[in-house]
Phi, psi and omega in degrees: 000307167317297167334315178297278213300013192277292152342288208281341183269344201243350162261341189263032173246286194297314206275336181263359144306341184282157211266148189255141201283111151268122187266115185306109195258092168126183174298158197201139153252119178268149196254135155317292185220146196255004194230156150186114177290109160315324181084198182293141204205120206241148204252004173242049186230177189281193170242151212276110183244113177249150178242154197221119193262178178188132175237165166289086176269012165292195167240028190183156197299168184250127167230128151278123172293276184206158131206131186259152202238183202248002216177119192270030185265310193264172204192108190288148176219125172201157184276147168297346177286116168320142184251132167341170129301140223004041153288174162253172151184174172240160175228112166278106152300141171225116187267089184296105172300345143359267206273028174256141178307142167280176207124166157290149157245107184231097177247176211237122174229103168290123176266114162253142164222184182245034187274149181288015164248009182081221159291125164240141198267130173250122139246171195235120194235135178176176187237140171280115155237000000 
């Protein structure tokens, strides 16, 4: 009997840690990263493009809506065709230095889709010199 509760304390800690697969009633976008640094971005250079992968971990296809941005300096690219259940795609940012101010920078990108979590917030951080 001892040997069991030794056995039951050293297994039931793992077993209410483990991690459980959540399940999605409709479409879900999971964001590769929900942050993304440009890093340093010279403002007589060219512009700057980063990519964001993202998948459907819903139950049902994914459409991207819109995004919208915070700052008419980034400028969103993503395709409008549904992504599958547990398919991908990407959203390219592009930060045209023309026209972003020098500085630090920290903006915003709202993603609408018809995924059950609504808007998901993307930012975008770097510096203008």
């Amino acid at each position: 009997m001892r040997y069991l509760l030794m056995l039951l304390c050293a297994v039931v800690p793992f077993a209410l840690h483990a991690e459980e697969k959540v399940h999605y009633n409709g479409a879900h976008i999971r964001l590769e990263h929900s942050e993304c640094d440009f890093g340093e971005i010279d403002r007589k250079g060219e512009n700057k493009v980063l990519t964001i992968r993202f998948t459907n971990d819903g139950s049902e296809p994914l459409v991207l809506l819109a995004a919208t941005t915070t700052c008419p300096c980034l400028k969103s690219e993503f395709s409008r065709k549904p992504v599958a259940v547990g398919q991908g795609g990407e959203i390219r940012i592009t930060v045209e230095s023309k026209r972003a101010e020098q500085g630090i920078f920290r903006r915003v990108v709202q993603l609408r889709s018809n995924s059950v979590g609504g808007t998901e917030v993307l930012t975008i951080k770097g510096v203008v010199k």
